[in-house]
N, C-alpha and C positions, 0 to 999 in steps of 0.2 A: 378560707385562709388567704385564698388571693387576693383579697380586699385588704387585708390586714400590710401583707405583704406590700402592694400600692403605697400605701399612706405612711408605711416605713420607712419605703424611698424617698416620696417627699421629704419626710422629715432631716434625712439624713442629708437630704439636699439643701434644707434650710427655710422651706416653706413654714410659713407659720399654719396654728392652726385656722384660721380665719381662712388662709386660702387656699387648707384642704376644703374646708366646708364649703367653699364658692365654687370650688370644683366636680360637688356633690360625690365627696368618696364619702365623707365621713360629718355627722355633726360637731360640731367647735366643742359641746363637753367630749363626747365621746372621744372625739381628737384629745383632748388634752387629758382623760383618763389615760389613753393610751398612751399617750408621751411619757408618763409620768411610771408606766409599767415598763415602756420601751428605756427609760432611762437606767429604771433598778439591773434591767436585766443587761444592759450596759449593751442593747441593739446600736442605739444611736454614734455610738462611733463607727468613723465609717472604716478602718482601718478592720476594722472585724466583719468576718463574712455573714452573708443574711440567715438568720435562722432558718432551722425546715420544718415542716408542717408538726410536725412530733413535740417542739421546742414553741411553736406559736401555742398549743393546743394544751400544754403544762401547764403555763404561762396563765393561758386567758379562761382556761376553761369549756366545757362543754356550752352549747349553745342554748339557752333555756327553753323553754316548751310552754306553751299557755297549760293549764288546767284543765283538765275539760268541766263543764257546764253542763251537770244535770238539768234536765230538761222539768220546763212545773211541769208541766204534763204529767211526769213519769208515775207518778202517785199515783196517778187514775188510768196506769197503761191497758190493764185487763176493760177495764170499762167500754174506753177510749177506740179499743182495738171493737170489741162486738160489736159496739155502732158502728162502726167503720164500716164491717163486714154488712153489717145489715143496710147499709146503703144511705146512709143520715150524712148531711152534709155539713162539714166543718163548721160554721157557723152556730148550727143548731144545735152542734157538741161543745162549744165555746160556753154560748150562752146556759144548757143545762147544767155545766159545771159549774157556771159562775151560780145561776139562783138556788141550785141541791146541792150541791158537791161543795163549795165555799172555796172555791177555784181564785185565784187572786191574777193568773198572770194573765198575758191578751193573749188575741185572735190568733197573732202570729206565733206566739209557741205553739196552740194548738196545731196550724196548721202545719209550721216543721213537724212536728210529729207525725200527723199525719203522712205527709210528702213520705218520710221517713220508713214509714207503713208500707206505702206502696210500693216503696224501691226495693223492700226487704220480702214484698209478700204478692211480686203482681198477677194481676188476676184474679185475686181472690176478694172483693167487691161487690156488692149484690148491688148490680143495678136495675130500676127500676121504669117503665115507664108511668107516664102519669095516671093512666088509667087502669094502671096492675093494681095502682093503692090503695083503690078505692072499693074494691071488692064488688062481687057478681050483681047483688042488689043496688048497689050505687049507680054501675054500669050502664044497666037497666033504662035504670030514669037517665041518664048523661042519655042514652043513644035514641031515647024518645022525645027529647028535644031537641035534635039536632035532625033535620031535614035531610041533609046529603052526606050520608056518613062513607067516607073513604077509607079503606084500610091499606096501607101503601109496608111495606118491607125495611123495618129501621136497623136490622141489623146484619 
């Protein structure tokens, strides 16, 4: 309301709305929507004391709120979430929804969701190294072509 309250003054002082807006309180419609509310409700003389927060808040109303915005993801939360846990990285949950699932939004709603995942659930993530995936028999042959095999401590 203090904003409102500012640009009341001006007006009452005689500013136009053009040089509230130059002054960045307020934009030139918004300025003159207001004027035009500040006129009915007879603020603008000045012989009358400033209204108070109770009186601006009648007047103009509650302040509006955006919607919120179901996420595309959300359709596929249960799915979405097991891969998750099972250690599949973003990307590769994008794309399977898009070519099985008929997934239509991008990368980056997947990834909000996911983010979204982790801040709600952390730690619970199966991470992997690269040689865990490949199972005992894979292993095997990896460590018989490889000369100098180091095992060093990754976590």
């Amino acid at each position: 309301m203090f904003e409102y309250r500012q640009v009341l003054t001006r007006m009452r002082l005689g500013d136009t709305d053009r040089a509230i807006a130059r002054a960045g309180l307020m934009g030139r419609r918004k300025a003159a929507q207001f004027r035009l509310t500040a006129e009915a409700a007879g603020w603008l003389d000045v012989a009358t004391a400033l209204p108070g927060d109770g009186e601006f808040a009648a007047h103009l109303g509650s302040a509006r709120t955006q919607p919120a915005v179901a996420s595309l993801a959300e359709p596929h939360r249960e799915r979405i979430t097991r891969w998750w846990r099972q250690g599949i990285q973003g990307t590769t949950i994008h794309g399977a929804l898009v070519r099985s699932h008929g997934f239509t939004g991008s990368y980056s709603s997947v990834r909000r969701f996911l983010a979204s995942l982790e801040a709600a659930h952390p730690g619970q993530r199966q991470l992997f190294l690269p040689a865990a995936t490949i199972g005992i028999a894979g292993l095997r042959v990896l460590v018989s072509r490889v000369e100098d095999l180091e095992f060093s401590s990754c976590c």
